[in-house]
C-alpha positions in Angstrom: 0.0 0.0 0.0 1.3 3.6 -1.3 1.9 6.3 1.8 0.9 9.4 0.6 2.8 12.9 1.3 0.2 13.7 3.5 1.0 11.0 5.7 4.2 11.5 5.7 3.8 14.9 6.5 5.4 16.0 3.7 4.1 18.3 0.5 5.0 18.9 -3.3 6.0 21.9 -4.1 6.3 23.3 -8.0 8.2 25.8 -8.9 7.4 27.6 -12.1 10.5 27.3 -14.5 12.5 24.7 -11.9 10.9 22.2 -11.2 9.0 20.0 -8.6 10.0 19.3 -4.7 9.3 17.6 -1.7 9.5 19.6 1.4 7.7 19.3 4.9 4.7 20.8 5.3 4.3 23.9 7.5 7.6 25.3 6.6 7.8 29.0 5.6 8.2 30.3 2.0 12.0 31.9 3.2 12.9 28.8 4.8 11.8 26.3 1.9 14.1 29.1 -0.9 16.8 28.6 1.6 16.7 24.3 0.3 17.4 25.9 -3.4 19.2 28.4 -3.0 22.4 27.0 -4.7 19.7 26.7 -7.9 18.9 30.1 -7.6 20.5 33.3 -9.9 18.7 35.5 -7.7 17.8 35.8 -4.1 14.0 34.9 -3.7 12.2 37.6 -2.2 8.5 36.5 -2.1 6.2 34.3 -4.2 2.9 34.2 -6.1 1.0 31.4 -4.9 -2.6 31.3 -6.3 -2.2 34.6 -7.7 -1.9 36.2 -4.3 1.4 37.5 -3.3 3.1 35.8 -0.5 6.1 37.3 1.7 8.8 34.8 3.0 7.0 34.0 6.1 4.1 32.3 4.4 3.5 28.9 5.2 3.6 26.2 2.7 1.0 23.7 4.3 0.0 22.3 1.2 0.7 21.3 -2.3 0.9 24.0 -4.6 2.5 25.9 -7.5 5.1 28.8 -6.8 6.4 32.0 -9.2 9.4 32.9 -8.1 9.2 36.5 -7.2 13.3 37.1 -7.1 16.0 40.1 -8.3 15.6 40.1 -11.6 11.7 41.1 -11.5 10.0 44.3 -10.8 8.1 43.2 -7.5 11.6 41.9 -6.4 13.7 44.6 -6.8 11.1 47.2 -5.3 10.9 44.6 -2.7 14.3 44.6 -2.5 14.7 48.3 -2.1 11.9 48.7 0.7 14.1 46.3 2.9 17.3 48.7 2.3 15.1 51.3 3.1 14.1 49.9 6.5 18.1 49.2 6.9 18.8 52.9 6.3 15.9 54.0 9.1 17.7 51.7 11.1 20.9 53.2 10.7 19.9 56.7 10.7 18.2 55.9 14.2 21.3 54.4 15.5 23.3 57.2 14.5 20.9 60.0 15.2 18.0 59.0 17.7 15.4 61.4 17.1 16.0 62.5 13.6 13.0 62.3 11.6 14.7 61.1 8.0 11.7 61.4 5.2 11.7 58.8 2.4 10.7 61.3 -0.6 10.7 59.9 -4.2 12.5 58.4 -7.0 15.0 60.5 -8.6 16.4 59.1 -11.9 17.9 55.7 -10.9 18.2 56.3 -7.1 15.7 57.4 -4.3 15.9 60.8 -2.9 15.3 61.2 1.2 16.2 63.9 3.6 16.6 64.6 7.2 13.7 67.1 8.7 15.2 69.0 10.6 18.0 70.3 8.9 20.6 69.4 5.6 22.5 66.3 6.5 26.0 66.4 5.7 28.9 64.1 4.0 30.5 63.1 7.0 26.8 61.6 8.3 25.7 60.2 4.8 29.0 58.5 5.1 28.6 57.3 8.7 24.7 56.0 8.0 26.3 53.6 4.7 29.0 52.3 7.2 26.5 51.2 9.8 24.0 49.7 7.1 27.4 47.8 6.0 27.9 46.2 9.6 24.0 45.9 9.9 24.1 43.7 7.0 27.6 42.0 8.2 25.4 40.7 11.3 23.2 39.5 9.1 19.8 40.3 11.5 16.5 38.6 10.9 13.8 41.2 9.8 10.5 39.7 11.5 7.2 40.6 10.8 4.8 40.4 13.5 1.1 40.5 14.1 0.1 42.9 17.1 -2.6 44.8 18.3 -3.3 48.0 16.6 -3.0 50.0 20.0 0.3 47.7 20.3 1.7 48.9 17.2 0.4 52.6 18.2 2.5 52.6 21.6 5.5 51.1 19.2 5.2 53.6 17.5 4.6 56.5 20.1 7.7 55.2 21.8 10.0 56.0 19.0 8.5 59.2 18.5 6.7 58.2 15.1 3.4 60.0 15.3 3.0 60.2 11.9 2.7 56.9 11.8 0.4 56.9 15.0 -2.0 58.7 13.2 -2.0 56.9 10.2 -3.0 54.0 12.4 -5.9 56.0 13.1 -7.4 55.0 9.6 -6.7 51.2 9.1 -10.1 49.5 9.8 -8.4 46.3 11.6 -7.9 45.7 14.9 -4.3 43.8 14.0 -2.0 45.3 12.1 1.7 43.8 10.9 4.7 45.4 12.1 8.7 44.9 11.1 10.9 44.5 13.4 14.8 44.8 12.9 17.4 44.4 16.0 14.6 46.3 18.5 13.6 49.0 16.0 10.2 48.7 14.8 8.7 49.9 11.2 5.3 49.7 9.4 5.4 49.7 5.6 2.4 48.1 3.4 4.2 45.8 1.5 6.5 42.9 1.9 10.3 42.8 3.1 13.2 40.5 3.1 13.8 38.0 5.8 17.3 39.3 7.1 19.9 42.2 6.8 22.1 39.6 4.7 20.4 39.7 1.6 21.0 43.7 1.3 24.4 44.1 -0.2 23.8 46.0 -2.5 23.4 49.8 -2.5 25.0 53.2 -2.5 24.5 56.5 -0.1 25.2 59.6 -2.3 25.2 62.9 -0.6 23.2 65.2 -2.9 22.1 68.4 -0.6 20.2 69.1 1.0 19.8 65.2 1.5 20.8 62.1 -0.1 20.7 59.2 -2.7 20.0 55.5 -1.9 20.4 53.3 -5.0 19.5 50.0 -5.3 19.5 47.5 -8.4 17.4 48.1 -10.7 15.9 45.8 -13.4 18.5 47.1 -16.3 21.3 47.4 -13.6 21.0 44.2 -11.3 24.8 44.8 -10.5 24.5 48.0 -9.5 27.2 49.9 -11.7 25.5 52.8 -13.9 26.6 56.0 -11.8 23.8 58.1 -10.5 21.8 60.3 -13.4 21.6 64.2 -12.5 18.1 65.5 -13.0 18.3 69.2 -11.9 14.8 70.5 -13.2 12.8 67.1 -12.1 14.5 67.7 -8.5 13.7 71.4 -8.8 9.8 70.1 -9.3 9.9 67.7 -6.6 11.4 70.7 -4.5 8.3 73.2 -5.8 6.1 70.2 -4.3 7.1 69.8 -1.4 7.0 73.3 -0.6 3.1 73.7 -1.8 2.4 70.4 0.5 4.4 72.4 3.2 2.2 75.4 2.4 -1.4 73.1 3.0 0.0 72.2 6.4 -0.5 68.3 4.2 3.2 66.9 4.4 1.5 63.7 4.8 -1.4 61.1 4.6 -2.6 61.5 7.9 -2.6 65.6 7.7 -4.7 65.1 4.5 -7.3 62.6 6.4 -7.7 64.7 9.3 -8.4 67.9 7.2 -11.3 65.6 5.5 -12.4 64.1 8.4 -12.7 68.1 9.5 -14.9 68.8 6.8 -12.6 71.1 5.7 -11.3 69.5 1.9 -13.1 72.2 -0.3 -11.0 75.1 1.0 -7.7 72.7 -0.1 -9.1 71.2 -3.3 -9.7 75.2 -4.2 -6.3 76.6 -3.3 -4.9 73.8 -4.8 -6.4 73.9 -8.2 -5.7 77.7 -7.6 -1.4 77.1 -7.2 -2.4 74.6 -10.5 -3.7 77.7 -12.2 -1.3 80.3 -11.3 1.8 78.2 -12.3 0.2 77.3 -15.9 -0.8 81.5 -16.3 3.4 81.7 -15.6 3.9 79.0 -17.8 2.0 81.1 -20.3 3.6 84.6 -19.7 7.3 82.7 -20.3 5.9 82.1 -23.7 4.6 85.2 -24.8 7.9 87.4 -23.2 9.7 85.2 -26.0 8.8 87.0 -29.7 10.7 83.8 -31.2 8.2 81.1 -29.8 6.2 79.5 -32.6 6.1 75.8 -31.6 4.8 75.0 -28.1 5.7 71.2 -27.4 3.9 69.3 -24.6 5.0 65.9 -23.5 5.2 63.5 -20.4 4.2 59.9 -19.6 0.8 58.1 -19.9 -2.3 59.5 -17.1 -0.2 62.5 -16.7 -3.2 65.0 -17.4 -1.7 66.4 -20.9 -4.8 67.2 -22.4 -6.1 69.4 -20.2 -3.0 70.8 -19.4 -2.9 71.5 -22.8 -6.2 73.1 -23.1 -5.7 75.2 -20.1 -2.7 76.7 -21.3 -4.2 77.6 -24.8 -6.8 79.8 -22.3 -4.3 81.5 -20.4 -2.6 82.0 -23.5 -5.8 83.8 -25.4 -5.8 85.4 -22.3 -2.3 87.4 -22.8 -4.1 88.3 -26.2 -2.7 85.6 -28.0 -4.6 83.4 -30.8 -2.3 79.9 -30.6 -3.6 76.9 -33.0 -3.3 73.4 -31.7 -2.1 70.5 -33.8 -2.7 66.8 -33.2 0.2 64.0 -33.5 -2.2 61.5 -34.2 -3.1 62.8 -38.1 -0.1 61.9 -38.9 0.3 58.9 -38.4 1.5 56.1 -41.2 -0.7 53.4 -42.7 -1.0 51.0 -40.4 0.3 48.0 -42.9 3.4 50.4 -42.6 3.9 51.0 -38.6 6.9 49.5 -37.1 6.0 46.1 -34.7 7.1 46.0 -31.1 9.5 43.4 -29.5 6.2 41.1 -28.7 5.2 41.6 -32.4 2.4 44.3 -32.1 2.0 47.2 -33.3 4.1 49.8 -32.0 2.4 52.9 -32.4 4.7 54.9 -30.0 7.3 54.4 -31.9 8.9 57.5 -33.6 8.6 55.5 -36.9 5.0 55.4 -36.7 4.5 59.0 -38.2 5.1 60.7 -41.2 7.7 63.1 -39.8 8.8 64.5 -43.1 5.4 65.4 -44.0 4.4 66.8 -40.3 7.9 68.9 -40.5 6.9 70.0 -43.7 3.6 71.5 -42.4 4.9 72.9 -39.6 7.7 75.3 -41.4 4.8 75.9 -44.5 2.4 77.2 -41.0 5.4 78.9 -39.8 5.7 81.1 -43.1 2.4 81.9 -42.8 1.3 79.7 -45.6 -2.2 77.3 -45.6 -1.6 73.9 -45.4 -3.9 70.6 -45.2 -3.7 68.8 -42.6 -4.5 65.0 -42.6 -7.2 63.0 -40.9 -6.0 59.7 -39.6 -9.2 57.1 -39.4 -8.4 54.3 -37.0 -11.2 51.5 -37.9 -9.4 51.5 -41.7 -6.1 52.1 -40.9 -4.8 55.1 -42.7 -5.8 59.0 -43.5 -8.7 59.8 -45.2 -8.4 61.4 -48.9 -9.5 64.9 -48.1 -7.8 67.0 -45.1 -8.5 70.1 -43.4 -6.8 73.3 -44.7 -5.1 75.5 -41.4 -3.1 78.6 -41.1 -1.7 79.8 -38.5 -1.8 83.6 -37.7 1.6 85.7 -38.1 3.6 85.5 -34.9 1.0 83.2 -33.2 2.0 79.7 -31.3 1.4 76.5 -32.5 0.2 73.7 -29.9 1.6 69.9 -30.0 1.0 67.2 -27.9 2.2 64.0 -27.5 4.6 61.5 -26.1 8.0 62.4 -28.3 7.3 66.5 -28.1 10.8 66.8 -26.1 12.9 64.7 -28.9 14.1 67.1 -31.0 13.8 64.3 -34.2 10.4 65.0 -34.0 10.8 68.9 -35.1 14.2 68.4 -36.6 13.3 71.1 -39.4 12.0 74.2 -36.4 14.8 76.2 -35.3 15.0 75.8 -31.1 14.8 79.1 -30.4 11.7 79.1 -31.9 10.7 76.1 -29.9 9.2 75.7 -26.3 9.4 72.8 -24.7 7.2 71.7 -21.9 7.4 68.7 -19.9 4.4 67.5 -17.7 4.1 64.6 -15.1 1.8 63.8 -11.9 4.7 63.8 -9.4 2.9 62.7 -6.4 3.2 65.8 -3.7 2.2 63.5 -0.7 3.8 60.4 1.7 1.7 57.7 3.6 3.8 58.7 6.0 7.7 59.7 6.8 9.0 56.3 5.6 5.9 55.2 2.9 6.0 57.2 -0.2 3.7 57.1 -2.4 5.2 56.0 -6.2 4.0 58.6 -9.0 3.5 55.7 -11.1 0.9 54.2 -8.8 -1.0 57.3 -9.1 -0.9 57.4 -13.1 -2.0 53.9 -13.4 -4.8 54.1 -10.9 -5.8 57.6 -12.8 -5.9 55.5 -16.0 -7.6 52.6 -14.6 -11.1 54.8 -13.9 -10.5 56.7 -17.3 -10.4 53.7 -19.2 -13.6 52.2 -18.0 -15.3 55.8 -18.2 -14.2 56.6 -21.7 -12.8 53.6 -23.4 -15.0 50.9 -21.7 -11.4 48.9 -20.6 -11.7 46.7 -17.6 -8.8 47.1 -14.8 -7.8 43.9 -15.6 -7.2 45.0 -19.0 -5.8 48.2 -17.7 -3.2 46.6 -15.7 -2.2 43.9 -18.3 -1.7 46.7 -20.7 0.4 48.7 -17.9 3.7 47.6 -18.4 4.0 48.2 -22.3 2.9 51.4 -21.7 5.7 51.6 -19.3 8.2 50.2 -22.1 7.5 52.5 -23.7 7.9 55.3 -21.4 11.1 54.3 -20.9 12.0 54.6 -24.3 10.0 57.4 -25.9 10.2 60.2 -23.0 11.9 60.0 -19.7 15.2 60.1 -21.5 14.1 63.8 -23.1 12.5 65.0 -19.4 15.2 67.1 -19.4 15.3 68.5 -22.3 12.0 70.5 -21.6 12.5 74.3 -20.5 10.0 73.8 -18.0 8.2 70.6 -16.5 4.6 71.5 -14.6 3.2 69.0 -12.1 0.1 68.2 -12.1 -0.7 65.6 -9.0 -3.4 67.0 -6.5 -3.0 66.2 -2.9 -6.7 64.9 -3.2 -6.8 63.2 -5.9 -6.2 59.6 -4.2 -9.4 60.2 -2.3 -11.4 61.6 -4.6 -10.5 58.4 -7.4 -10.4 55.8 -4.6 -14.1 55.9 -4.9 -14.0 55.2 -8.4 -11.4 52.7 -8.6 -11.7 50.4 -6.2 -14.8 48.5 -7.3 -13.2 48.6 -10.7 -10.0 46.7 -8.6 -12.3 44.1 -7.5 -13.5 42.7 -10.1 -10.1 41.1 -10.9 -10.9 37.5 -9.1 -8.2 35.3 -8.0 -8.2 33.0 -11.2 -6.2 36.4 -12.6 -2.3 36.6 -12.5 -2.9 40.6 -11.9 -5.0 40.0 -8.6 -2.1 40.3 -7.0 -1.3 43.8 -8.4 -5.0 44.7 -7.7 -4.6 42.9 -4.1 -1.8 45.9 -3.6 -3.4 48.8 -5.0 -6.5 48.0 -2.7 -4.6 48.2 0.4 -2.9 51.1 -0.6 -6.2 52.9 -1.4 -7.1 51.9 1.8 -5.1 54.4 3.5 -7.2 57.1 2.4 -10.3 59.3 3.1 -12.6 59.4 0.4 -14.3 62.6 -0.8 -16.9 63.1 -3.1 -16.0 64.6 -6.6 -18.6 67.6 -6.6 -16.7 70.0 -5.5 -13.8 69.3 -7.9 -14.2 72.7 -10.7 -14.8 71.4 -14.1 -11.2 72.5 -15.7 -9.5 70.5 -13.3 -6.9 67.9 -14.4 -8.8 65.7 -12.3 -11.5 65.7 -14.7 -9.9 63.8 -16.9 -9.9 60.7 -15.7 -13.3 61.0 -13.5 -15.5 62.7 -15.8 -17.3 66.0 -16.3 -14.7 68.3 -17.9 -15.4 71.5 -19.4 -12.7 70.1 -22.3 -12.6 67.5 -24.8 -10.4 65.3 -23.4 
C-alpha cells in the first residue's frame, strides 16, 4: 500500500521554471528558498502562490504551485529596495536617535530622502552607509509580527513616530503587521526580506540638501551605472514639497484629518488655484519670447496632458494671443506600414509610426504663414482619409503639439530651437503615507488610468493593468530620456486626488478574481487605497486635471 505525502507529512512543491520538490509541510516560504538556493540566480524575495502575493513567512502547508518572485523582476527589486530602506531608518536611528529622516521619491535611478530638521552632511551620509554595511555583516532577521493596533500605536509612540500613530488611526483592523529589525520597529504596506544579509547592495550619495540610496534596478541588477543628475525634475519635486508644506499636508494623515474636518473644499480650491497660477506663468514665459512659434507638450501616460494642454491655450488667449493646436495622431502612417514591437504588435509609439517628413513640412509651410492641409487619420481603416482640413496659423502666433515624443528634437528636426518651447508635464505625487511610505507617482498614473479607461474607453482594470507595463516600455523609451530636455516641467498631482478616485477605482480593482495573474497587483493597489479618506468629486471645478480621468470636464479630453 502507497503512503501518501500527507502521511508522511510532507508536500509537493512546483516551482514555475524549476521544477517540482518535496519539502515538509508547515515550513515557511524563506525557509523552503533557503533548500534551493544554490539553484537560484537571484535571491528569492516573495512568491505568487494562487495569484496572491506571499512574503517569505508564508507557510507552505500544502501542495501548490510557486512564481518565483526574485532580483531580476520588478516586484523583487522594489521589494528589495523597501528592505534597504528599513536598513537605512535603522541606521539613521542608531546614529541620530530622534531625527526624523523622510523617504521622498525616486529620482532618476536612485531614491531621494532627507533629514527634517536640517541638511545632512557628508560626513553623516557617510557614517549611516558604514552602519548599514555592519548591519548587513550581522546579518539580522527582519521579523514581521502580528500585534494589536494600539500595540503597534505605543511602538510607534515610543519611537517618537506620530506620523505613523496617526495613520494607524485609519486602518479598519484591529491587527495590524509590524517589522521588526534588532529592537527597531517599522510599518510599511508591502513585503520585506527575511534578514539584513540579503542587502548588499546599495549606495548612499550625498546630494544636498539630503541624499541618494540606490539600489539595483531591473536594467542594472549589479549595481554599476553612476547616479543620473536631473536638476529641473528635483527642482519640481522641490516646488512640491513646498506647496504640501504650504497646505500644512506633508503627509497622509494631515490630509485625512483635514477631510475628516470637513474642511477639503477650501484645499481642493487653493490647490487647483497654485495649478492655475503656475500654468498662467507658464503662459507669460511664452509670450515674453517673440521667437516662440512651436509649443511642445509631453510626459508619460495619465499625466493630465490634455487638459494641461487646453488650459494653457486659455491662459494664452488670455495674454491676447490666438495659438492653434495640432494633433500627432493625423499623422500617423498606414497601419500595414507601422513598425512592430518586441512582442510583435504594433508599436504605435514608436517615432517610426508617423510621417515626420510630411508633419515637418507642415509645420515650417504654418510657420511662413502659408495654408496647409492637414491629414485626418481614421483608425477602424487604418490610414488617412483622402481629403484634409486646410489651417493657417496667424503671423507670430504659437502652434500647440502634444504627445509623447514632443521633447525629442527628431520630432521637429526642421523648427529652429529658439523658436521652440518645450514643456514637460508629469503627476509627481506631492504627498507620503507617511515619513517612511512614499507614495510611487506611477501608482498614481496607473490608478488615474484605470477609472479613465472604464469611463471613456470601456477597458476593464484587468485589462488596464495587463496593458500597464507596455505602456511603461515605452515610457522608458520614448520620454523619460528627453524630461530634461524641456524648458520647464509643470506637475500636475493634487494632494486629493487619491481620495477623490479611490471611490471610483476600487470597485473597478475588484473585479479582478483570484483565477487572474494581476489579482495580485490589484490585491496591492487596494490596500494602498485603503489608507485614504474618500471625498466626493462635486466639488472638484470642471477645468481641473482631475476631470480627466473621472469625468465631467469642461474640455474634450
Amino acid at each position: 500500500m502507497a503512503i501518501s505525502n500527507r502521511e508522511l507529512n510532507t508536500i509537493e512543491v512546483v516551482v514555475k521554471g524549476k521544477g517540482s520538490y518535496q519539502t515538509v509541510s508547515g515550513i515557511t516560504l524563506g525557509a523552503f528558498y533557503d533548500q534551493l538556493r544554490d539553484e537560484l540566480e537571484y535571491p528569492a524575495v516573495a512568491g505568487i502562490i494562487d495569484n496572491h502575493l506571499r512574503d517569505v513567512y508564508f507557510p507552505l502547508d500544502q501542495d501548490c504551485e510557486i512564481e518565483l518572485v526574485d532580483l531580476s523582476s520588478d516586484m523583487g527589486l522594489k521589494t528589495y529596495r523597501r528592505s534597504v530602506v528599513f536598513l537605512m531608518i535603522k541606521a539613521s536611528w542608531d546614529l541620530f536617535p530622534g531625527r526624523k529622516l523622510m523617504i521622498k521619491h525616486s529620482l532618476s535611478n536612485g531614491l531621494y530622502c532627507e533629514f527634517l530638521d536640517r541638511a545632512s552632511t557628508a560626513q553623516e551620509i557617510e557614517m549611516i552607509s558604514r552602519r548599514m554595511e555592519e548591519l548587513v555583516a550581522q546579518d539580522l532577521p527582519i521579523n514581521r509580527i502580528l500585534v494589536d493596533r494600539e500595540v503597534a500605536r505605543q511602538l510607534f509612540t515610543d519611537q517618537d513616530q506620530d506620523d505613523t500613530v496617526e495613520i494607524l488611526e485609519y486602518r479598519n483592523k484591529s491587527k495590524v503587521h509590524v517589522y521588526e529589525l534588532d529592537g527597531f520597529y517599522e510599518y510599511f504596506y508591502a513585503y520585506m526580506v527575511s534578514s539584513t544579509g540579503l542587502l548588499k547592495k546599495f549606495k548612499l550619495l550625498n546630494y544636498a540638501p539630503g541624499m541618494i540610496l540606490q539600489t539595483p534596478e531591473i536594467n542594472d541588477l549589479k549595481l554599476e551605472q553612476p547616479f543620473r543628475e536631473l536638476p529641473q525634475l528635483f527642482k519640481v519635486y522641490q516646488e512640491a514639497k513646498a506647496w504640501a508644506n504650504m497646505l500644512n499636508t506633508s503627509h497622509l494623515a494631515a490630509m485625512n484629518k483635514i477631510i475628516a474636518a470637513g474642511e477639503i473644499d477650501d484645499l481642493i480650491r487653493v490647490n487647483e488655484a497654485l495649478q492655475e497660477k503656475k500654468i498662467a506663468q507658464i503662459a507669460d514665459m511664452i509670450c515674453n519670447d517673440p521667437k516662440t512659434r512651436l509649443v511642445l507638450i509631453a510626459g508619460p501616460s495619465s499625466s493630465g496632458k490634455t487638459s494641461f494642454a487646453q488650459r494653457l491655450l486659455i491662459q494664452l488667449r488670455v495674454n491676447g494671443r490666438h495659438p492653434v493646436s495640432i494633433s500627432l495622431d493625423n499623422y500617423f502612417v498606414d497601419k500595414i506600414k507601422t513598425p512592430r514591437d518586441e512582442d510583435g504588435d504594433y508599436d504605435f509609439e514608436a517615432l517610426e509610426a508617423l510621417k515626420l517628413d510630411l508633419f515637418n513640412d507642415h509645420l515650417t509651410r504654418l510657420i511662413r504663414g502659408e495654408e496647409v492641409e492637414i491629414p485626418i487619420y481614421d483608425f477602424r481603416q487604418g490610414r488617412c482619409l483622402s481629403k484634409g482640413v486646410p489651417i493657417t496659423v496667424p503671423a507670430g502666433e504659437p502652434i500647440i503639439i502634444e504627445g509623447i515624443h514632443g521633447l525629442n528634437d527628431q520630432l521637429t528636426w526642421s523648427i529652429p530651437a529658439e523658436q521652440k518651447f518645450k514643456i514637460y508635464v508629469s503627476a509627481l505625487t506631492m504627498l507620503n503615507i507617511d515619513y517612511t511610505n512614499r507614495i510611487p507617482t506611477t501608482d498614481c498614473r496607473l490608478i488615474r488610468r484605470i477609472v479613465r479607461d472604464r469611463r471613456t474607453r470601456g477597458y476593464s482594470a484587468l485589462e488596464t493593468i495587463k496593458r500597464w507595463p507596455s505602456v511603461r516600455r515605452g515610457e522608458e523609451r520614448n520620454i523619460f530620456p528627453f524630461q530634461e530636455n524641456a524648458d520647464i516641467m509643470f506637475n500636475t498631482s493634487l494632494l486629493f486626488e487619491m481620495s477623490a478616485l479611490k471611490p471610483f477605482a476600487e470597485p473597478l480593482l475588484r473585479e479582478i478574481g483570484p483565477e487572474n495573474p494581476e489579482h495580485a497587483e490589484a490585491r496591492r493597489l487596494l490596500k494602498f487605497l485603503s489608507y485614504f479618506r474618500p471625498i466626493p468629486s462635486t466639488n472638484i471645478p470642471p477645468n481641473s486635471i482631475l476631470r480627466e480621468f473621472v469625468g465631467g470636464s469642461w474640455f474634450k479630453v
